[in-house]
HTML snippet that shows the backbone in 3Dmol.js (N, CA, C, O; Angstrom):
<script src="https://3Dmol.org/build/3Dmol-min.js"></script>
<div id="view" style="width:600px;height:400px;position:relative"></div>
<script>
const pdb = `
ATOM      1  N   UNK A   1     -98.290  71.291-134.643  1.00  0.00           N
ATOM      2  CA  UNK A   1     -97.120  72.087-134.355  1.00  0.00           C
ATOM      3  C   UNK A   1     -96.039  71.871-135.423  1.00  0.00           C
ATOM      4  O   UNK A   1     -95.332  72.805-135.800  1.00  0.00           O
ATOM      5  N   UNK A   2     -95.887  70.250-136.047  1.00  0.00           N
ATOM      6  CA  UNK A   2     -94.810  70.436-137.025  1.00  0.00           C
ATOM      7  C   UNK A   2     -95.184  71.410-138.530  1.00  0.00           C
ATOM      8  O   UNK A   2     -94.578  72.065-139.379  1.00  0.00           O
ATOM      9  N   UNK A   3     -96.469  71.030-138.215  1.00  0.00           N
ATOM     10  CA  UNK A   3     -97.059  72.385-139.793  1.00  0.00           C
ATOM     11  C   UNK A   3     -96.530  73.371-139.533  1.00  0.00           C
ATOM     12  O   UNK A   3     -95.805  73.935-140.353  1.00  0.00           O
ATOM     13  N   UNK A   4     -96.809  73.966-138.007  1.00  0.00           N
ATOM     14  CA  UNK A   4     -96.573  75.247-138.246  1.00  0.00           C
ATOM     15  C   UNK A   4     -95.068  76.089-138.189  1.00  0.00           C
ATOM     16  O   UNK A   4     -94.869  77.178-138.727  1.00  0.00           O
ATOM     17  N   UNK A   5     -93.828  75.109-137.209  1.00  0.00           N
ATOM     18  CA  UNK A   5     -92.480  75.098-137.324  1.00  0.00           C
ATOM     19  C   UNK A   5     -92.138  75.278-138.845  1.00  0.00           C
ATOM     20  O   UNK A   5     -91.365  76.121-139.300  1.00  0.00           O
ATOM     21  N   UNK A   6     -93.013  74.125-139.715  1.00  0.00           N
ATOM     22  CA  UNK A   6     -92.488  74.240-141.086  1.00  0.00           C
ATOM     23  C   UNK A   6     -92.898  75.689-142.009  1.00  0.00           C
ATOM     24  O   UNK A   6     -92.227  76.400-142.757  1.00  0.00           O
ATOM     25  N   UNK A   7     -93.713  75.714-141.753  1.00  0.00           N
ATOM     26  CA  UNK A   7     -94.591  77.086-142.410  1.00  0.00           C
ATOM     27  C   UNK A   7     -93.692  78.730-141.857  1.00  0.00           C
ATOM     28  O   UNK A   7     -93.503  79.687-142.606  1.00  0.00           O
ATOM     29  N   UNK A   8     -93.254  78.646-140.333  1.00  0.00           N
ATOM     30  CA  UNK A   8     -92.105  79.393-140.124  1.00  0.00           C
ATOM     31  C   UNK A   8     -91.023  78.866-140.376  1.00  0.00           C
ATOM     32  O   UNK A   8     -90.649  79.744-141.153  1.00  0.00           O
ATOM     33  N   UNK A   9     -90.375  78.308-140.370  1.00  0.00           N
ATOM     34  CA  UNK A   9     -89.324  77.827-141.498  1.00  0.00           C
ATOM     35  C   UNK A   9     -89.674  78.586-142.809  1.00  0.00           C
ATOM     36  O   UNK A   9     -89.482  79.792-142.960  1.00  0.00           O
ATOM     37  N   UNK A  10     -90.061  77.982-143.485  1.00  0.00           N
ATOM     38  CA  UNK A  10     -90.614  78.825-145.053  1.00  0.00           C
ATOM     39  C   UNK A  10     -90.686  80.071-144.906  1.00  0.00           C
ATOM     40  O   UNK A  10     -89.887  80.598-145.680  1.00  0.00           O
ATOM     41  N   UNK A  11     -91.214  80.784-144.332  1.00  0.00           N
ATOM     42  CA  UNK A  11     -91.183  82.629-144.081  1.00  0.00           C
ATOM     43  C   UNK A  11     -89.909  82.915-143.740  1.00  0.00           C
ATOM     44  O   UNK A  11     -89.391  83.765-144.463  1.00  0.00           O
ATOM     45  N   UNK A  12     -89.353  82.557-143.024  1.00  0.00           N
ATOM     46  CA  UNK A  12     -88.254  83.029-142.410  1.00  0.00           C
ATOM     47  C   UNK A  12     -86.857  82.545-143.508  1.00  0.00           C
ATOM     48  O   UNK A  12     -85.846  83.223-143.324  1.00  0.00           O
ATOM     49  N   UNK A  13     -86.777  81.695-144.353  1.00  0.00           N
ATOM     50  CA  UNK A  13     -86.019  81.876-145.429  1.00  0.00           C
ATOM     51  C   UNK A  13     -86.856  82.356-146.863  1.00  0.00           C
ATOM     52  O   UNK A  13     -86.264  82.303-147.941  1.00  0.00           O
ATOM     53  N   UNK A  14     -87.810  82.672-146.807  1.00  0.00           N
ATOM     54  CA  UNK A  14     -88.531  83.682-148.118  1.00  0.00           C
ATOM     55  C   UNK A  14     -88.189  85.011-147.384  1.00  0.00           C
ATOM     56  O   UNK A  14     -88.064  85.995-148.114  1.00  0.00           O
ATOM     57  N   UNK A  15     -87.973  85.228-145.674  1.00  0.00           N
ATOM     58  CA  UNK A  15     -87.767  86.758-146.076  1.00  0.00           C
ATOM     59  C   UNK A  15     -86.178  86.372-145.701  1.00  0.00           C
ATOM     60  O   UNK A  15     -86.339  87.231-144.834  1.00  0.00           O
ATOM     61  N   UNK A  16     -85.695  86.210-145.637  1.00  0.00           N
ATOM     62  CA  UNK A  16     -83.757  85.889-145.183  1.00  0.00           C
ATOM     63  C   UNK A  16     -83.206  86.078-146.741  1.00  0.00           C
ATOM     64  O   UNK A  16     -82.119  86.644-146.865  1.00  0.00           O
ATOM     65  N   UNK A  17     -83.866  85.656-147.871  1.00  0.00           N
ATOM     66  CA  UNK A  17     -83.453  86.042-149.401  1.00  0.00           C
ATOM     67  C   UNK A  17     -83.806  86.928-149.740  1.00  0.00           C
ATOM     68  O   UNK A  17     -84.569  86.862-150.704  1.00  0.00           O
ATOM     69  N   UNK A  18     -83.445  88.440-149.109  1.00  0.00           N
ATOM     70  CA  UNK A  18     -83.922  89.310-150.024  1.00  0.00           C
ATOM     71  C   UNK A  18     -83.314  89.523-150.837  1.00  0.00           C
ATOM     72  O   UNK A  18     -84.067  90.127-151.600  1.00  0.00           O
ATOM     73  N   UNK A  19     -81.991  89.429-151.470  1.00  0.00           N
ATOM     74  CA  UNK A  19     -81.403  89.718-152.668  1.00  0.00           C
ATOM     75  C   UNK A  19     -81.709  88.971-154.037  1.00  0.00           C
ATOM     76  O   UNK A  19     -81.694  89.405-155.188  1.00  0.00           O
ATOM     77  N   UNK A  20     -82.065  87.380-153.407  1.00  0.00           N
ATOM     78  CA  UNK A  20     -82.318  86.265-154.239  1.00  0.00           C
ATOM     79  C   UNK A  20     -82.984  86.709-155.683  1.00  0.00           C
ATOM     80  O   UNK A  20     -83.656  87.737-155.764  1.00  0.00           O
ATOM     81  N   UNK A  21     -82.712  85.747-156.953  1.00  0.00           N
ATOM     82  CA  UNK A  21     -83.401  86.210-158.179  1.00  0.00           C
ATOM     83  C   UNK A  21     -84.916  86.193-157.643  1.00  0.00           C
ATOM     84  O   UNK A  21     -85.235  86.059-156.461  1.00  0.00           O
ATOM     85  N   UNK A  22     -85.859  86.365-158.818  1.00  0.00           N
ATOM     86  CA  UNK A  22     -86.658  86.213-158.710  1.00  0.00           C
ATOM     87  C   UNK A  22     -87.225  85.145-158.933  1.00  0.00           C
ATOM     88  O   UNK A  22     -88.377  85.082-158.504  1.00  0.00           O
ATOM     89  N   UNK A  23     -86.688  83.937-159.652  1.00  0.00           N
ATOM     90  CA  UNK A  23     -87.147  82.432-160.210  1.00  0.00           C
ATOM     91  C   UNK A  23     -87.127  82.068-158.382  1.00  0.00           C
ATOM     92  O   UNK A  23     -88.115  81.626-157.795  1.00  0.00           O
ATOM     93  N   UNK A  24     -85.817  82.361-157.721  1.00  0.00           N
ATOM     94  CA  UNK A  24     -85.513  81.527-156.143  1.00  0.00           C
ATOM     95  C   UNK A  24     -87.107  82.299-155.482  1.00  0.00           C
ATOM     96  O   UNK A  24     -88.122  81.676-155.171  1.00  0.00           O
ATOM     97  N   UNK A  25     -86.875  83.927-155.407  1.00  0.00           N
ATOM     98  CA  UNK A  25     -88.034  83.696-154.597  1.00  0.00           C
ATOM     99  C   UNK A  25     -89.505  83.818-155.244  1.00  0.00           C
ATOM    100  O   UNK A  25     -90.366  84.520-154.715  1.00  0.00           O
ATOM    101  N   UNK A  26     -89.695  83.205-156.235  1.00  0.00           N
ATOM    102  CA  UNK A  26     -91.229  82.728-156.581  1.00  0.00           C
ATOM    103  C   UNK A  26     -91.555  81.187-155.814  1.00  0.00           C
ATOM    104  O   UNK A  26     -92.492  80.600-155.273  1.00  0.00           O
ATOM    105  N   UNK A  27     -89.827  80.936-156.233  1.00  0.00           N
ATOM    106  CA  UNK A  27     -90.348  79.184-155.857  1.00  0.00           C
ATOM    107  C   UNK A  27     -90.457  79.247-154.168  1.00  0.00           C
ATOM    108  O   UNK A  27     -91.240  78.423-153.697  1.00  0.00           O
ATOM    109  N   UNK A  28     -89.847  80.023-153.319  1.00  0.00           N
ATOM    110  CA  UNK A  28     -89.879  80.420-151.806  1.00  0.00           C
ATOM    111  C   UNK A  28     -91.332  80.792-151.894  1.00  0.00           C
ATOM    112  O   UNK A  28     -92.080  80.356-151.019  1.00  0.00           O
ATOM    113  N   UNK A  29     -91.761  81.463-152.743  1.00  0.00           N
ATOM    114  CA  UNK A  29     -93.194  82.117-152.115  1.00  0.00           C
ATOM    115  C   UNK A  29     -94.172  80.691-152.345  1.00  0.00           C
ATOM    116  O   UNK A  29     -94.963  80.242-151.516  1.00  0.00           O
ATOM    117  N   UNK A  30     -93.890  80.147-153.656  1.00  0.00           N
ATOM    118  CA  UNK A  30     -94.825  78.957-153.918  1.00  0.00           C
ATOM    119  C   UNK A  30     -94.368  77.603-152.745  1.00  0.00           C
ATOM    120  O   UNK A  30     -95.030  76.565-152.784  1.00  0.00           O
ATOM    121  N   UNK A  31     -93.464  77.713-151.967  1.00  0.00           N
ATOM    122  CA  UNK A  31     -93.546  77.149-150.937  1.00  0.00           C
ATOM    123  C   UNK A  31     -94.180  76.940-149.747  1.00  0.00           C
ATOM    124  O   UNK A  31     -94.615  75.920-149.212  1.00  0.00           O
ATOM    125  N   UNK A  32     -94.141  78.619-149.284  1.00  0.00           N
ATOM    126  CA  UNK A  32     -94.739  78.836-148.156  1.00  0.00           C
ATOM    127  C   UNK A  32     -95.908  78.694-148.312  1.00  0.00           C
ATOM    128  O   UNK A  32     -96.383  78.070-147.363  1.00  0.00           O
ATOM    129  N   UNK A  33     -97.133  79.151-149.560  1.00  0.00           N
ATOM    130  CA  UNK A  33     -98.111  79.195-150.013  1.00  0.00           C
ATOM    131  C   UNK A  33     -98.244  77.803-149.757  1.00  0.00           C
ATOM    132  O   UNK A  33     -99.159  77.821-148.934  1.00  0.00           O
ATOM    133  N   UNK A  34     -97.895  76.430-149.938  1.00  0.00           N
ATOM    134  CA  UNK A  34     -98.428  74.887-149.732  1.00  0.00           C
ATOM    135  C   UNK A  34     -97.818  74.949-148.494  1.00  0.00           C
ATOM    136  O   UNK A  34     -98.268  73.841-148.200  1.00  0.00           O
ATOM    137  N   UNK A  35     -97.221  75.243-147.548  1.00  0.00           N
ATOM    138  CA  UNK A  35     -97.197  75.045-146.404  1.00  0.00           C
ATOM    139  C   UNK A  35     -98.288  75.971-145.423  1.00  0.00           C
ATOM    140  O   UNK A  35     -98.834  75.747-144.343  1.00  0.00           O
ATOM    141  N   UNK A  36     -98.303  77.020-146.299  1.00  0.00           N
ATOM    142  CA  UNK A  36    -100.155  77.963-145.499  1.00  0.00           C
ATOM    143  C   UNK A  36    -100.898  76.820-145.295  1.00  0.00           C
ATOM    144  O   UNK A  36    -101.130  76.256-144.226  1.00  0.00           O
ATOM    145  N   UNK A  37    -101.374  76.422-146.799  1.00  0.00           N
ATOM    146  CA  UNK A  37    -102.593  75.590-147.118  1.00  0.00           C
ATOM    147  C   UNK A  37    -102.488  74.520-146.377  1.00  0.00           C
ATOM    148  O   UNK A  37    -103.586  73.994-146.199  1.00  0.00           O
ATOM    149  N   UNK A  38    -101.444  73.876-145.772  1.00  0.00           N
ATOM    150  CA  UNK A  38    -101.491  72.401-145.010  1.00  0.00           C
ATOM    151  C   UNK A  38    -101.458  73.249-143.779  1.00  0.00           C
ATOM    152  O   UNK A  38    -102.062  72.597-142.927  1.00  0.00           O
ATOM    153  N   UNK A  39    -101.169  74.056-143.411  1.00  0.00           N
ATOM    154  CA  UNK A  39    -101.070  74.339-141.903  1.00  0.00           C
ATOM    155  C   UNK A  39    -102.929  74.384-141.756  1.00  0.00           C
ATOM    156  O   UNK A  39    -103.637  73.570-141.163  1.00  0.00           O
ATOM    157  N   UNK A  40    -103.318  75.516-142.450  1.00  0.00           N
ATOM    158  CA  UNK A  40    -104.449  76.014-142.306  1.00  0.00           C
ATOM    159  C   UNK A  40    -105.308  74.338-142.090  1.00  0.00           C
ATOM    160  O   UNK A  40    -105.930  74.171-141.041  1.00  0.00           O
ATOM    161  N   UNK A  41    -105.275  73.397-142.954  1.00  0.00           N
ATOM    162  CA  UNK A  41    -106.016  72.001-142.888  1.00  0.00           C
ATOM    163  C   UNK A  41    -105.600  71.435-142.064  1.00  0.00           C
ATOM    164  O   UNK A  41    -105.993  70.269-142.090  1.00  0.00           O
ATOM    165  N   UNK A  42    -104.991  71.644-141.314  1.00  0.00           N
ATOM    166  CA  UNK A  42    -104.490  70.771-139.900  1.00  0.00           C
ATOM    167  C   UNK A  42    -104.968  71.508-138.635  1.00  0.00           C
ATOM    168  O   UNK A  42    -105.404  70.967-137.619  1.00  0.00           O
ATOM    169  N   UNK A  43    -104.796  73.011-138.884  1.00  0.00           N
ATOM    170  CA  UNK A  43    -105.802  73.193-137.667  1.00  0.00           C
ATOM    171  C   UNK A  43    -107.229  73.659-137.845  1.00  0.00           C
ATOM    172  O   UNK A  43    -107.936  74.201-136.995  1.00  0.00           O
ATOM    173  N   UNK A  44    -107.610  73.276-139.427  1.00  0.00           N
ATOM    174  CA  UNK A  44    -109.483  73.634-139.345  1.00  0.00           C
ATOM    175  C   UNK A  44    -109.561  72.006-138.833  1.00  0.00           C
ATOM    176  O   UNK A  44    -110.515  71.861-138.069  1.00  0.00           O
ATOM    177  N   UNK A  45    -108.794  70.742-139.062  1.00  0.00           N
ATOM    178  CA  UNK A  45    -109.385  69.642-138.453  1.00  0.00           C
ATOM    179  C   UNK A  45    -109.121  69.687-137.236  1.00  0.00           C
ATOM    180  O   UNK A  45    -109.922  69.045-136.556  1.00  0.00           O
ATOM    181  N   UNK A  46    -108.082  70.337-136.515  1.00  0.00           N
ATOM    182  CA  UNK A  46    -108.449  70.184-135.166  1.00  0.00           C
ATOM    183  C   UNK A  46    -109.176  70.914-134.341  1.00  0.00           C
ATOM    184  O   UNK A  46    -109.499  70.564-133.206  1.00  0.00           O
ATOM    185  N   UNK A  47    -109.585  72.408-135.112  1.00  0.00           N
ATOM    186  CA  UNK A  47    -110.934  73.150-134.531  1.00  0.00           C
ATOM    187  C   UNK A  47    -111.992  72.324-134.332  1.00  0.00           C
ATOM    188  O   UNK A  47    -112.635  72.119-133.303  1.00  0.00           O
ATOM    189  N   UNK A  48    -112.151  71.698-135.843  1.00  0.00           N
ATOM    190  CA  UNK A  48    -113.407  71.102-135.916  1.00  0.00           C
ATOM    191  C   UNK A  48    -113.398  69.866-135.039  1.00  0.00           C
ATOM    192  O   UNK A  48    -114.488  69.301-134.951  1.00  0.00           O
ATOM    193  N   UNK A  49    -112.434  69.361-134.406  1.00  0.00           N
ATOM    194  CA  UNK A  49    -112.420  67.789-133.395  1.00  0.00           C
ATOM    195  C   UNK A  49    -112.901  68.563-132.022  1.00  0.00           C
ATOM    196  O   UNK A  49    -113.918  68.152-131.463  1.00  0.00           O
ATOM    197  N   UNK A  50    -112.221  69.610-131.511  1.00  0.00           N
ATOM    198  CA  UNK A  50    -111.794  70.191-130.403  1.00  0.00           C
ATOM    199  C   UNK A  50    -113.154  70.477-130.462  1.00  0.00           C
ATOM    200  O   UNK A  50    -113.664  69.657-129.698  1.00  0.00           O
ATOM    201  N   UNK A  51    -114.165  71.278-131.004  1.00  0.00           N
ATOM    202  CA  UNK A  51    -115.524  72.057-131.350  1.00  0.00           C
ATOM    203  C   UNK A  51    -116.575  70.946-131.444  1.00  0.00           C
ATOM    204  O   UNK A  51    -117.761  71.273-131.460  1.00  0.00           O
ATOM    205  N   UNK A  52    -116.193  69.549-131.514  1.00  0.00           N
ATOM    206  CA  UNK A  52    -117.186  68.657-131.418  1.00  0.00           C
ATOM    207  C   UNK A  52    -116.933  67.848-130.079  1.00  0.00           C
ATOM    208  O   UNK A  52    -117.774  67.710-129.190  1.00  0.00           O
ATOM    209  N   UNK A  53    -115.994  67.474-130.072  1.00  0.00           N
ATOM    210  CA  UNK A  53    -115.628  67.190-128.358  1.00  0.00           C
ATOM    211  C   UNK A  53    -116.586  68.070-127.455  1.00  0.00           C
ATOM    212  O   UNK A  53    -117.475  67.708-126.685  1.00  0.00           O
ATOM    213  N   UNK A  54    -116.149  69.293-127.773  1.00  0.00           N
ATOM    214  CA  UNK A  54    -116.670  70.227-126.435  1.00  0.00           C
ATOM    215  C   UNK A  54    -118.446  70.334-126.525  1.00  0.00           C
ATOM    216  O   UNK A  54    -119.076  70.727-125.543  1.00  0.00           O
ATOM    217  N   UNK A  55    -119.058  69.984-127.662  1.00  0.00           N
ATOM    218  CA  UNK A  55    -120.582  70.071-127.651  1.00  0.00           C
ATOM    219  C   UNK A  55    -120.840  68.474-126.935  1.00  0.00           C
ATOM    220  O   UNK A  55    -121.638  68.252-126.024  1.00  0.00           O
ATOM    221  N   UNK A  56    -119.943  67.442-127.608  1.00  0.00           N
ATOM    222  CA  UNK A  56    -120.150  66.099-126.816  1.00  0.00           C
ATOM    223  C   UNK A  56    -120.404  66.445-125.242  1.00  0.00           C
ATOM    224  O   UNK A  56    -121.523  66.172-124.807  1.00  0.00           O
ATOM    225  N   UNK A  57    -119.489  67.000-124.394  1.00  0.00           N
ATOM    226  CA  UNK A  57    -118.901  67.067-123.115  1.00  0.00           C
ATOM    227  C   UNK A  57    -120.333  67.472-122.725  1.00  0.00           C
ATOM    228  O   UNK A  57    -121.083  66.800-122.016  1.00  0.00           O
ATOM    229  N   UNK A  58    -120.691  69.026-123.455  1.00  0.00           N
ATOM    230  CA  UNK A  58    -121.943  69.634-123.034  1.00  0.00           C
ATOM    231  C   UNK A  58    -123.250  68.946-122.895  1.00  0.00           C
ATOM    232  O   UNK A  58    -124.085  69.281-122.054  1.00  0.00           O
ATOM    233  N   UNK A  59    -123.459  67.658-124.021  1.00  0.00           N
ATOM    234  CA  UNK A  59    -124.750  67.262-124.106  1.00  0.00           C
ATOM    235  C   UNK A  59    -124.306  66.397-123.044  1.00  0.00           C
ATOM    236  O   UNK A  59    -125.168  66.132-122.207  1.00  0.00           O
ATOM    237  N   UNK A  60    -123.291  65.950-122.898  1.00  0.00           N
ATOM    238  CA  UNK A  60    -123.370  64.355-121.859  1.00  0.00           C
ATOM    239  C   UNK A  60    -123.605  65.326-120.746  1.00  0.00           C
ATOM    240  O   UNK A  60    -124.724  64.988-120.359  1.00  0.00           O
ATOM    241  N   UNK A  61    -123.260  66.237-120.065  1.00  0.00           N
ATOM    242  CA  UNK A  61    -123.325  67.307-118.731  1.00  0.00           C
ATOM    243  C   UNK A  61    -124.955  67.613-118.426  1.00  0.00           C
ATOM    244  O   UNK A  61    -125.693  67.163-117.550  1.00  0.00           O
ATOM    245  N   UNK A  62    -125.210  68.598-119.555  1.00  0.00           N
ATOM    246  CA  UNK A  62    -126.669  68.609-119.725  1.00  0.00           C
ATOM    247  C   UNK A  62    -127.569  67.555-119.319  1.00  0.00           C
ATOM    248  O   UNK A  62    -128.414  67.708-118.437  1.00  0.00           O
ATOM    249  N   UNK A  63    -127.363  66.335-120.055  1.00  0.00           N
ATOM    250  CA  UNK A  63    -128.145  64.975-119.864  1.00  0.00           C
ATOM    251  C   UNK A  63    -128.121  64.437-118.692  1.00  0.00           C
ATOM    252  O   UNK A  63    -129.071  63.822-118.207  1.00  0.00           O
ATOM    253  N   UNK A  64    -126.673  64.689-117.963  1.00  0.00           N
ATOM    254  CA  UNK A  64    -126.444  64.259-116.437  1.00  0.00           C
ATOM    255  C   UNK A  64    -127.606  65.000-115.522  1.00  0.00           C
ATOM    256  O   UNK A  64    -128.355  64.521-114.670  1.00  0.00           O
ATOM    257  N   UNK A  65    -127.470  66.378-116.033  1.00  0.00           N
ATOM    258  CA  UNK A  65    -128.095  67.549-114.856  1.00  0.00           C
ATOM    259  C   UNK A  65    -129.802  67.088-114.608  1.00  0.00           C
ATOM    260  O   UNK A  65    -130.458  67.021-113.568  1.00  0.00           O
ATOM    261  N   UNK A  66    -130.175  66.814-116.043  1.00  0.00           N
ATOM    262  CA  UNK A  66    -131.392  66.611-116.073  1.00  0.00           C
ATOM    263  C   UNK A  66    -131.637  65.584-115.511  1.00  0.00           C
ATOM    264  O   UNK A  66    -132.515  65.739-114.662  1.00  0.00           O
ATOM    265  N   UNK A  67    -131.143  64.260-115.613  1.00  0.00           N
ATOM    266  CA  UNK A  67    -131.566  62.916-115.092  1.00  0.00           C
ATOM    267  C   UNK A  67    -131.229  62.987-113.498  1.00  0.00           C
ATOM    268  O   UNK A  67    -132.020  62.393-112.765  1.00  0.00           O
ATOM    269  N   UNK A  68    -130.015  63.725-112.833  1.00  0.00           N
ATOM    270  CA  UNK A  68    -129.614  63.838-111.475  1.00  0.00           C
ATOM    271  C   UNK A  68    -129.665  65.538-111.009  1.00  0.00           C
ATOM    272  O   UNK A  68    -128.635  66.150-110.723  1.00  0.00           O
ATOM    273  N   UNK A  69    -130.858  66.085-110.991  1.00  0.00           N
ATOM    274  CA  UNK A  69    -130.641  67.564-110.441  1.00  0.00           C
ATOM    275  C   UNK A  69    -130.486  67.393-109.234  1.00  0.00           C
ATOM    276  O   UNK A  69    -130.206  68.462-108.693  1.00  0.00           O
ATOM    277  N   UNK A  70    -130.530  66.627-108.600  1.00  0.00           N
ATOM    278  CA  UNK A  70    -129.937  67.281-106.664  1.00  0.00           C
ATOM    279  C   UNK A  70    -128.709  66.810-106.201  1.00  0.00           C
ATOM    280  O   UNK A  70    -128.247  67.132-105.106  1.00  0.00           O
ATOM    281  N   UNK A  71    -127.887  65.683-107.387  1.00  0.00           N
ATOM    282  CA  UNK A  71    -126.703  65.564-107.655  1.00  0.00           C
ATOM    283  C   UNK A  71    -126.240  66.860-107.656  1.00  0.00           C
ATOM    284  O   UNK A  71    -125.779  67.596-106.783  1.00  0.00           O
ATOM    285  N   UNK A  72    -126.481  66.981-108.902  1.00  0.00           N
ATOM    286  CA  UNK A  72    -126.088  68.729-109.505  1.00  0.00           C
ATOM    287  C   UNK A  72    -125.528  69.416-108.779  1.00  0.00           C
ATOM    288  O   UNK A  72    -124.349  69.666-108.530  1.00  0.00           O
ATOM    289  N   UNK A  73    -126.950  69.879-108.259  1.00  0.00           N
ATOM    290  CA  UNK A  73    -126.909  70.846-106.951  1.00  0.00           C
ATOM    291  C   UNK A  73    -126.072  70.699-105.896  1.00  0.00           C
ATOM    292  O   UNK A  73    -125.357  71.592-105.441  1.00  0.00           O
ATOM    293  N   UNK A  74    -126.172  69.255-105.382  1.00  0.00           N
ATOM    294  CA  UNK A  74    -124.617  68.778-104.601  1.00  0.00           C
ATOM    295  C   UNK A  74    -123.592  69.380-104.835  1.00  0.00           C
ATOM    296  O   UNK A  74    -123.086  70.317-104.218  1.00  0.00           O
ATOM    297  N   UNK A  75    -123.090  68.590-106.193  1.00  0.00           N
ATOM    298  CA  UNK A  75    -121.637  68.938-106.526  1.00  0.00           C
ATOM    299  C   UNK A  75    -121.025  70.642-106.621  1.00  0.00           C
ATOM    300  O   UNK A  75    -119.865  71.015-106.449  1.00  0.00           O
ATOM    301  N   UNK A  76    -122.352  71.550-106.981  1.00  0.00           N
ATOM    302  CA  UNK A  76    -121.937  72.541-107.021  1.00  0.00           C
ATOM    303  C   UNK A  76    -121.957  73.194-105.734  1.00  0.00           C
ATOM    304  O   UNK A  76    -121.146  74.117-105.649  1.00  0.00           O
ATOM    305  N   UNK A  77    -122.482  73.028-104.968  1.00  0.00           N
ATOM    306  CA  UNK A  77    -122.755  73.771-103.681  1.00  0.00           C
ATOM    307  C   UNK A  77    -121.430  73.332-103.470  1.00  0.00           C
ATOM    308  O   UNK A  77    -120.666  74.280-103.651  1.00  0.00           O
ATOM    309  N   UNK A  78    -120.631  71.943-103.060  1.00  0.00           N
ATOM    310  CA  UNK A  78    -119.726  71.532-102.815  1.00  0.00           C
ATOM    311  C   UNK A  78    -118.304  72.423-103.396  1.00  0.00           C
ATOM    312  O   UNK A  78    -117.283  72.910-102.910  1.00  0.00           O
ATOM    313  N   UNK A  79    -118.715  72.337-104.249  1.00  0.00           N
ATOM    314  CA  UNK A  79    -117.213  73.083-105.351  1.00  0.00           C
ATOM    315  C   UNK A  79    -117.021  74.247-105.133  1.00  0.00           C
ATOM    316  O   UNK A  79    -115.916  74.788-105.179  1.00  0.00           O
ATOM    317  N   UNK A  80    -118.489  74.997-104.761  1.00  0.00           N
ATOM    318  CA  UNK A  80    -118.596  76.422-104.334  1.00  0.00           C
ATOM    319  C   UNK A  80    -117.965  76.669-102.906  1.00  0.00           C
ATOM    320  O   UNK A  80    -117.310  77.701-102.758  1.00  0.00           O
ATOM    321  N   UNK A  81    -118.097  75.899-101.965  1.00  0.00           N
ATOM    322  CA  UNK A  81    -117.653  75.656-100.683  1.00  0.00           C
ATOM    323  C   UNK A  81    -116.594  75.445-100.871  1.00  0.00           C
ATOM    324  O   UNK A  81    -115.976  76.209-100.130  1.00  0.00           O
ATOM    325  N   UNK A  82    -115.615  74.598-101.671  1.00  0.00           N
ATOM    326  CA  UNK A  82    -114.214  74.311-101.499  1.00  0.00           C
ATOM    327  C   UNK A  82    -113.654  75.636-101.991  1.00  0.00           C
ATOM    328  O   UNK A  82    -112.713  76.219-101.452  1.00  0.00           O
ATOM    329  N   UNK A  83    -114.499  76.176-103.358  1.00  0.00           N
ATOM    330  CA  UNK A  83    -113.609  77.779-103.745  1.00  0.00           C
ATOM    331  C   UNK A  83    -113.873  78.449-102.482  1.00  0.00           C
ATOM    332  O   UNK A  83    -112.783  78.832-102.057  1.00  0.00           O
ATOM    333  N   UNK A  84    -114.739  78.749-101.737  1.00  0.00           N
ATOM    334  CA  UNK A  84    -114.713  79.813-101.273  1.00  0.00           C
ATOM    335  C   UNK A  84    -113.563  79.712 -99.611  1.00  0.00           C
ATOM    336  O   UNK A  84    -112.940  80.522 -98.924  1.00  0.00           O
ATOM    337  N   UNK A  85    -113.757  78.569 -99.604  1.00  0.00           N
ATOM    338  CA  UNK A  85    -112.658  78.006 -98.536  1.00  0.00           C
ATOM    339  C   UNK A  85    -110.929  78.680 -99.183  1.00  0.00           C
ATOM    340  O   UNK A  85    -110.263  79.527 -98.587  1.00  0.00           O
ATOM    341  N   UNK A  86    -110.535  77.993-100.542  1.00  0.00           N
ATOM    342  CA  UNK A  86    -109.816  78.360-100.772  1.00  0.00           C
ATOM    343  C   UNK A  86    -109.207  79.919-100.881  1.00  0.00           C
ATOM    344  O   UNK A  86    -108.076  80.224-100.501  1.00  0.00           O
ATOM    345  N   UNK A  87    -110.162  80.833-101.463  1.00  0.00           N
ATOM    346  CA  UNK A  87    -109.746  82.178-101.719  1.00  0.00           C
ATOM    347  C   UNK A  87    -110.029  82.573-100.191  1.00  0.00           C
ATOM    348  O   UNK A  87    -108.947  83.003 -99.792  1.00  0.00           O
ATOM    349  N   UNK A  88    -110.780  82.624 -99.340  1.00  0.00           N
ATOM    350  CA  UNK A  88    -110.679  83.084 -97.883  1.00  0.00           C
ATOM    351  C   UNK A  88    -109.160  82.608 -97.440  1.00  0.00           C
ATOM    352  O   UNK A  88    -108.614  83.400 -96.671  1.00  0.00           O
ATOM    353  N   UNK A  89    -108.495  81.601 -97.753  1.00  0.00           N
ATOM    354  CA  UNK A  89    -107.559  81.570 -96.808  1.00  0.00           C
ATOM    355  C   UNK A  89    -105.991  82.457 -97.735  1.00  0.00           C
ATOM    356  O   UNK A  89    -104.794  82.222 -97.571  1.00  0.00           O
ATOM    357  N   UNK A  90    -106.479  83.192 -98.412  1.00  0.00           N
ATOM    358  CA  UNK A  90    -105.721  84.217 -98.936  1.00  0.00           C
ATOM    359  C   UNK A  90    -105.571  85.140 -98.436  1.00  0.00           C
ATOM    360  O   UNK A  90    -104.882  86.019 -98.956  1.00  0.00           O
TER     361      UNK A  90
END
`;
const viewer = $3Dmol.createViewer("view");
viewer.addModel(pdb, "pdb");
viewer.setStyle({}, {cartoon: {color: "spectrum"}});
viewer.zoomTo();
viewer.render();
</script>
């Protein structure tokens, strides 16, 4: 989030100078341009954390289902019963 505050920051005074020479807004544009590039690397690493987490979650789930299927089946029948409890009393 502070990348990206900063990166709007930077746009929002590259466009607030529109009169500015052109030396001010090259160096505004060559700003925002290294604040793209760090924003963009801060959230391809947290795609890529968030996107490996969530295959972790899946194989450990998977691995559960297989070693405990009437667990499984428990918990969901169960969960299914508490939703359907819930939206009926709507």
């Amino acid at each position: 989030m502070k990348e990206f505050r900063s990166l709007a920051a930077s746009f929002d005074e590259l466009l607030a100078s529109g009169g500015a020479g052109t030396e001010k807004l090259a160096q505004l544009r060559d700003q925002a341009a290294e604040k793209l590039k760090q924003a963009r690397e801060v959230f391809g690493n947290f795609e890529r954390g968030t996107l490996q987490r969530a295959k972790d979650v899946a194989s450990k789930s998977d691995e559960y289902v297989h070693t405990n299927p009437w667990t499984a089946v428990g918990l969901g029948v169960g969960v299914g019963f508490l939703l359907g409890l819930l939206v009926s009393r709507r």
